[in-house]
C-alpha positions as CSV (number, residue, x, y, z in Angstrom):
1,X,-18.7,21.5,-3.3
2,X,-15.4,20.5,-1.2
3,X,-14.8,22.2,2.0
4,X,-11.2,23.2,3.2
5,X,-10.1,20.8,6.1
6,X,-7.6,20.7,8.7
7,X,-4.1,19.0,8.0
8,X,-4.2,17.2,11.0
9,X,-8.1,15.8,10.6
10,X,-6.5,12.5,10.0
11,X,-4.2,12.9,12.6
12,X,-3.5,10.0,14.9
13,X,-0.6,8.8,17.5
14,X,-0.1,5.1,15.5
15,X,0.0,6.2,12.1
16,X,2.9,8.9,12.4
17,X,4.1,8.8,8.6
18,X,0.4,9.1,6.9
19,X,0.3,11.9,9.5
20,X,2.6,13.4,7.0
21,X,0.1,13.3,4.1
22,X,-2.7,16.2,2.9
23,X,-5.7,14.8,4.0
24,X,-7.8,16.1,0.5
25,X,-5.4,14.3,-1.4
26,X,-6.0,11.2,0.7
27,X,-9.7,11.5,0.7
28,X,-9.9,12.2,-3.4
29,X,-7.6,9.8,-4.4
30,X,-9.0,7.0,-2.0
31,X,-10.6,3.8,-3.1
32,X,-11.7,2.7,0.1
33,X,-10.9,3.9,3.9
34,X,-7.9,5.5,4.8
35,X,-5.3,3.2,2.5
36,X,-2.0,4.9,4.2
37,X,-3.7,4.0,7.8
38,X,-3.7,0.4,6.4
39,X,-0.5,0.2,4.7
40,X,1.0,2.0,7.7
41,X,-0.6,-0.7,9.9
42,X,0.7,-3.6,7.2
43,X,4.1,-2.5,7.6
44,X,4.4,-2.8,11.0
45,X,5.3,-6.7,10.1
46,X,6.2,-6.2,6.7
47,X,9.6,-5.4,6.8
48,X,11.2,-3.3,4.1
49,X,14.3,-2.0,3.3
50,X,16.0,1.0,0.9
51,X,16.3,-0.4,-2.8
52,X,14.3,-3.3,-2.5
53,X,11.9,-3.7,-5.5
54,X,8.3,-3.8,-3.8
55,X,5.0,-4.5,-5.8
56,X,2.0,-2.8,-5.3
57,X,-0.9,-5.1,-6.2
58,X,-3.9,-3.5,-7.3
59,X,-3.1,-0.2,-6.4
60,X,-5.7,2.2,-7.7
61,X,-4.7,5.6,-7.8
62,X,-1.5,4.5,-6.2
63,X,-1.5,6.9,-3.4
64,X,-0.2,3.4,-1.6
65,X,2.8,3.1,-4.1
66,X,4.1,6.7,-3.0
67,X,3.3,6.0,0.7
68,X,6.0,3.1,0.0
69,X,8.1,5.3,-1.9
70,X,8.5,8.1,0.0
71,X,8.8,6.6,3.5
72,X,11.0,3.5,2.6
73,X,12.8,4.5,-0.1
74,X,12.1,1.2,-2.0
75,X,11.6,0.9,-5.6
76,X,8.2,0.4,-6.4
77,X,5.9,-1.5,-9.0
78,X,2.7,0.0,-9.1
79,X,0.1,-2.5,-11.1
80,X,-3.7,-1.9,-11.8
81,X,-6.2,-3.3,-14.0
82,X,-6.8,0.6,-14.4
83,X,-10.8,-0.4,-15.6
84,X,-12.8,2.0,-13.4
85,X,-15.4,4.2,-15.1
86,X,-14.2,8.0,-15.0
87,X,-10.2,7.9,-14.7
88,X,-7.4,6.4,-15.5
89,X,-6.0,4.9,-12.4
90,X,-2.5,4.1,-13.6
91,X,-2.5,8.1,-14.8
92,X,-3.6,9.1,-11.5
93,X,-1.1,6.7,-10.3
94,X,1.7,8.6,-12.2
95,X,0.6,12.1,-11.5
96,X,0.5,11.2,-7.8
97,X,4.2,10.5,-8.1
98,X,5.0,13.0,-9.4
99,X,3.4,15.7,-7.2
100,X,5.6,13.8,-4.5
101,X,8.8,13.7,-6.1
102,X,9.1,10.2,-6.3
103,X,8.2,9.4,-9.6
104,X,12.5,8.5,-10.1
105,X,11.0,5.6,-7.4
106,X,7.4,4.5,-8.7
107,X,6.6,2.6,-12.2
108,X,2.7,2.5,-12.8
109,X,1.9,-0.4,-14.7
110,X,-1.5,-1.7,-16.7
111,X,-1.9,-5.4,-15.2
112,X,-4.6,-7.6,-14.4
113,X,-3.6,-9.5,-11.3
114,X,-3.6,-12.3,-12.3
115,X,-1.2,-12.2,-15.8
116,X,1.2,-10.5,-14.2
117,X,4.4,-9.7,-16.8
118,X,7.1,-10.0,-14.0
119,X,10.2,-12.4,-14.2
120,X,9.8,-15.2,-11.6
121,X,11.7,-14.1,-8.5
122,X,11.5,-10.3,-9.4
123,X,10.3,-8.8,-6.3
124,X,11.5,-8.3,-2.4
125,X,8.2,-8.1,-1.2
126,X,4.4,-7.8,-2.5
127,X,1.8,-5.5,-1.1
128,X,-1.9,-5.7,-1.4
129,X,-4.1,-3.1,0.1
130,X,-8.0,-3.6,0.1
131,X,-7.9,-5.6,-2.7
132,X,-7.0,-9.1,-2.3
133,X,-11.0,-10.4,-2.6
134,X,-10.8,-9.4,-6.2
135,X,-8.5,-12.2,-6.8
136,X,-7.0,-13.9,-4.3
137,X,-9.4,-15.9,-2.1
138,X,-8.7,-19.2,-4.5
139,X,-5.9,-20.9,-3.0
140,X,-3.9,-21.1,-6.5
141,X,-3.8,-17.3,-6.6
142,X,-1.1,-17.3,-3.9
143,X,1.0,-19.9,-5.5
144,X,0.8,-17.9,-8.8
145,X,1.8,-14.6,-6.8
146,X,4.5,-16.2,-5.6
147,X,6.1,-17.1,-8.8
148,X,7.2,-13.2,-9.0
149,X,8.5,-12.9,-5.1
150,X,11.9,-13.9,-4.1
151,X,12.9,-17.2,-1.5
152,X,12.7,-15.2,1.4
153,X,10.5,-12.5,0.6
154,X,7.1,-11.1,2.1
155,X,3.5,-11.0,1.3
156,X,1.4,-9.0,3.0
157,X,-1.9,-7.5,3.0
158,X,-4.8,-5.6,4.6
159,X,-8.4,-6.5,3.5
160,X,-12.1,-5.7,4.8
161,X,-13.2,-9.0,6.8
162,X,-14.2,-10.2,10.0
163,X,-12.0,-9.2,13.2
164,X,-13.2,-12.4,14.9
165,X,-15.0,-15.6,13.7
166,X,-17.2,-15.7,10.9
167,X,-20.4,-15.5,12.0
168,X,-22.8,-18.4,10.9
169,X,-25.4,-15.7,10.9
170,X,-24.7,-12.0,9.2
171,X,-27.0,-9.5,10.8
172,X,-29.2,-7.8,8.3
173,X,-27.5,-4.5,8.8
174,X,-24.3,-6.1,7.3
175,X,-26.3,-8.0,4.3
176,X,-28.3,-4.7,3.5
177,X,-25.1,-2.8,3.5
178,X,-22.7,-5.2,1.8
179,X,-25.1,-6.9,-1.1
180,X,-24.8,-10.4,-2.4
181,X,-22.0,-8.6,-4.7
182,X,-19.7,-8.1,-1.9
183,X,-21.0,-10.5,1.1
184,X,-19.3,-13.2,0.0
185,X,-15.7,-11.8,0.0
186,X,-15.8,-11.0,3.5
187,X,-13.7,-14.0,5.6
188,X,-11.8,-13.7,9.1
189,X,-8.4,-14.0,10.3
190,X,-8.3,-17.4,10.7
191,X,-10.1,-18.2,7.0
192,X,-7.2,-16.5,5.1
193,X,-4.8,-18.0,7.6
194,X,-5.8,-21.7,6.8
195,X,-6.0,-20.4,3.3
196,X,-2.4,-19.1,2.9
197,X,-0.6,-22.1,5.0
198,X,-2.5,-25.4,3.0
199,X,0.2,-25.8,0.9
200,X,2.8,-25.1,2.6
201,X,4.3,-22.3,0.5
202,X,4.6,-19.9,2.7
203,X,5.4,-19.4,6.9
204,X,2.5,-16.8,8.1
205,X,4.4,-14.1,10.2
206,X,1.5,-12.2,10.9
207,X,-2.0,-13.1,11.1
208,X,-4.1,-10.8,13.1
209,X,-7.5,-7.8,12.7
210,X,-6.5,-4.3,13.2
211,X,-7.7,-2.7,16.4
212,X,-9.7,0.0,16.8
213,X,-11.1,-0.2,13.2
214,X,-14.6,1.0,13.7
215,X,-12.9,4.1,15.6
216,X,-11.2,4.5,12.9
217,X,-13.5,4.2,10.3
218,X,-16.3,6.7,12.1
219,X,-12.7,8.9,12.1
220,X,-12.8,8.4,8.2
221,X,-15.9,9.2,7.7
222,X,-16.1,12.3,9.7
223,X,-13.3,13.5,7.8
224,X,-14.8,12.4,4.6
225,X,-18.0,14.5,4.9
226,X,-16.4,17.7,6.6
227,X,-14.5,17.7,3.3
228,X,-17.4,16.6,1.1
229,X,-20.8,17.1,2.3
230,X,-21.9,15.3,0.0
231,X,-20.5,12.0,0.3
232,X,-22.2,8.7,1.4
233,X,-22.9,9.0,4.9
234,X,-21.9,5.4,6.4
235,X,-21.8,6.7,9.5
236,X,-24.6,4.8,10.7
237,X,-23.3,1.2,10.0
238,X,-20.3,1.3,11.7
239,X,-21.7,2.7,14.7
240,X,-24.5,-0.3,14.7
241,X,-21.8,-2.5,14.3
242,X,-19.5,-1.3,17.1
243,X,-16.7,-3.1,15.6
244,X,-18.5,-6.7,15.8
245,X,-18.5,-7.8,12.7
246,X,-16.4,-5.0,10.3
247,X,-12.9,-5.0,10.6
248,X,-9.8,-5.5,8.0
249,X,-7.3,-8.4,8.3
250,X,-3.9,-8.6,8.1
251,X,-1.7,-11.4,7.1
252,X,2.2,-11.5,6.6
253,X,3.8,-14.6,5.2
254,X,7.7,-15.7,4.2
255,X,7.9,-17.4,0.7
256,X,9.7,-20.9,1.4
C-alpha cells in the first residue's frame, strides 16, 4: 500500500524545475533514481532552446521527455525499446504527456537504440538519461548516434559510474550489490571521456561526476519508502559507500 507524501519531499535548492513535479508521479513512473534530478543536472551544459527537435534516447516511461517539454519548450522525440515485463513504456510515455499538457510537444516512439528510423541530421540535440550502458559503451555506437544529430549539435548524458577513477579493486559491497550483470557497465569520467574523443567526432564540453550523489540518493530513497514501504530498501549501500565508488557521470559533447 502507497502512502501520501509531501510535495516538497524531493525538494532541493539545485534542482528548482523538478521541484515543480509531484513527487508520486516521479517515484512510480521512475526507472532508476530521481531521472528529473539528473536531466536537470545534464542540462546545466546542455544547452537548449524553444523549437529545437530534442531526442530522448531510451526514455522509459518518458517522464524525462515531458521534463524537456515542459521546461524548454522543445519538441521532443521520445524513443524506447518499450520491452519491459508489465507495461508498455511508450503508452506510459504518452499518457505522461498528456496528463502534462504537452503531448502537442512529445512523440513516443517504438525504437531500439540502435536502428534508429531518423533522417541523418534530424535532431538539435540528443539526450540519454541512465541508459547509455545498454548500448553505448562500444565506441561505434557514438558515431552511429551521430548520424541523426546536426553539425553543431549536443550529446549529452547522465549514467551510474564511478565519480573518480576506476578502482582496480571493487569492494565486495559494490560486487554483491551490482552482479556480474551490471558490474561491468559501470566506467568513470575519464573512461567515457577517452571513449567519446578517439575519433575525433565530437569536442567534449562537459565531462565531470555529479556532486553530492550519495546525498542524493539516501534523499531518494527516503522518499521512495515513505511513499512505498515496501520498496527495496538500498539504504544501506549507499551509506557504506559514502559516495566512494557510486556516482553518475556526465558528459557533453559538440558534433564536428
Amino acid at each position: 500500500m502507497k502512502n501520501q507524501i509531501n510535495n516538497d519531499i524531493f525538494y532541493n535548492d539545485n534542482f528548482p524545475r523538478s521541484n515543480k513535479y509531484d513527487p508520486a508521479w516521479i517515484i512510480d513512473n521512475a526507472m532508476g533514481p530521481h531521472p528529473l534530478w539528473l536531466t536537470e543536472f545534464l542540462l546545466q551544459s546542455l544547452h537548449l532552446k524553444p523549437g529545437m527537435r530534442v531526442l530522448d534516447l531510451a526514455c522509459g516511461k518518458g517522464i524525462t521527455s515531458v521534463f524537456l517539454a515542459r521546461e524548454f519548450g522543445v519538441q521532443v522525440y521520445s524513443v524506447d525499446f518499450d520491452k519491459w515485463d508489465g507495461y508498455s513504456t511508450i503508452a506510459n510515455g504518452w499518457n505522461n504527456a498528456k496528463e502534462y499538457g504537452v503531448e502537442n510537444l512529445v512523440t513516443p516512439i517504438k525504437a531500439d537504440a540502435q536502428d534508429l528510423p531518423f533522417a541523418p541530421g534530424f535532431f538539435d540535440a540528443i539526450v540519454c538519461i541512465n541508459s547509455w550502458y545498454y548500448f553505448g559503451q562500444d565506441k561505434a555506437y557514438l558515431e552511429n548516434v551521430l548520424r541523426f544529430l546536426r553539425t553543431g549539435g549536443q550529446l549529452g548524458m547522465v549514467i551510474n559510474g564511478y565519480p573518480n577513477e576506476t578502482p582496480k579493486n571493487v569492494p565486495n559491497y559494490l560486487v554483491e550489490f551490482l552482479g556480474d550483470d551490471q558490474l561491468w557497465t559501470w566506467k568513470s569520467v575519464s573512461w567515457y571521456k577517452d571513449l567519446w574523443e578517439k575519433d575525433g567526432l565530437v569536442s567534449i564540453d562537459m565531462a565531470d561526476a555529479l556532486p553530492d550523489a550519495n546525498d542524493l540518493l539516501i534523499h531518494y530513497e527516503a522518499a521512495q519508502l515513505a511513499y512505498n514501504p515496501s520498496a527495496e530498501d538500498e539504504t544501506d549501500i549507499y551509506e557504506e559507500d559514502k559516495g566512494e565508488y557510486m556516482g553518475f557521470v556526465r558528459l557533453v559533447a559538440t558534433k564536428k
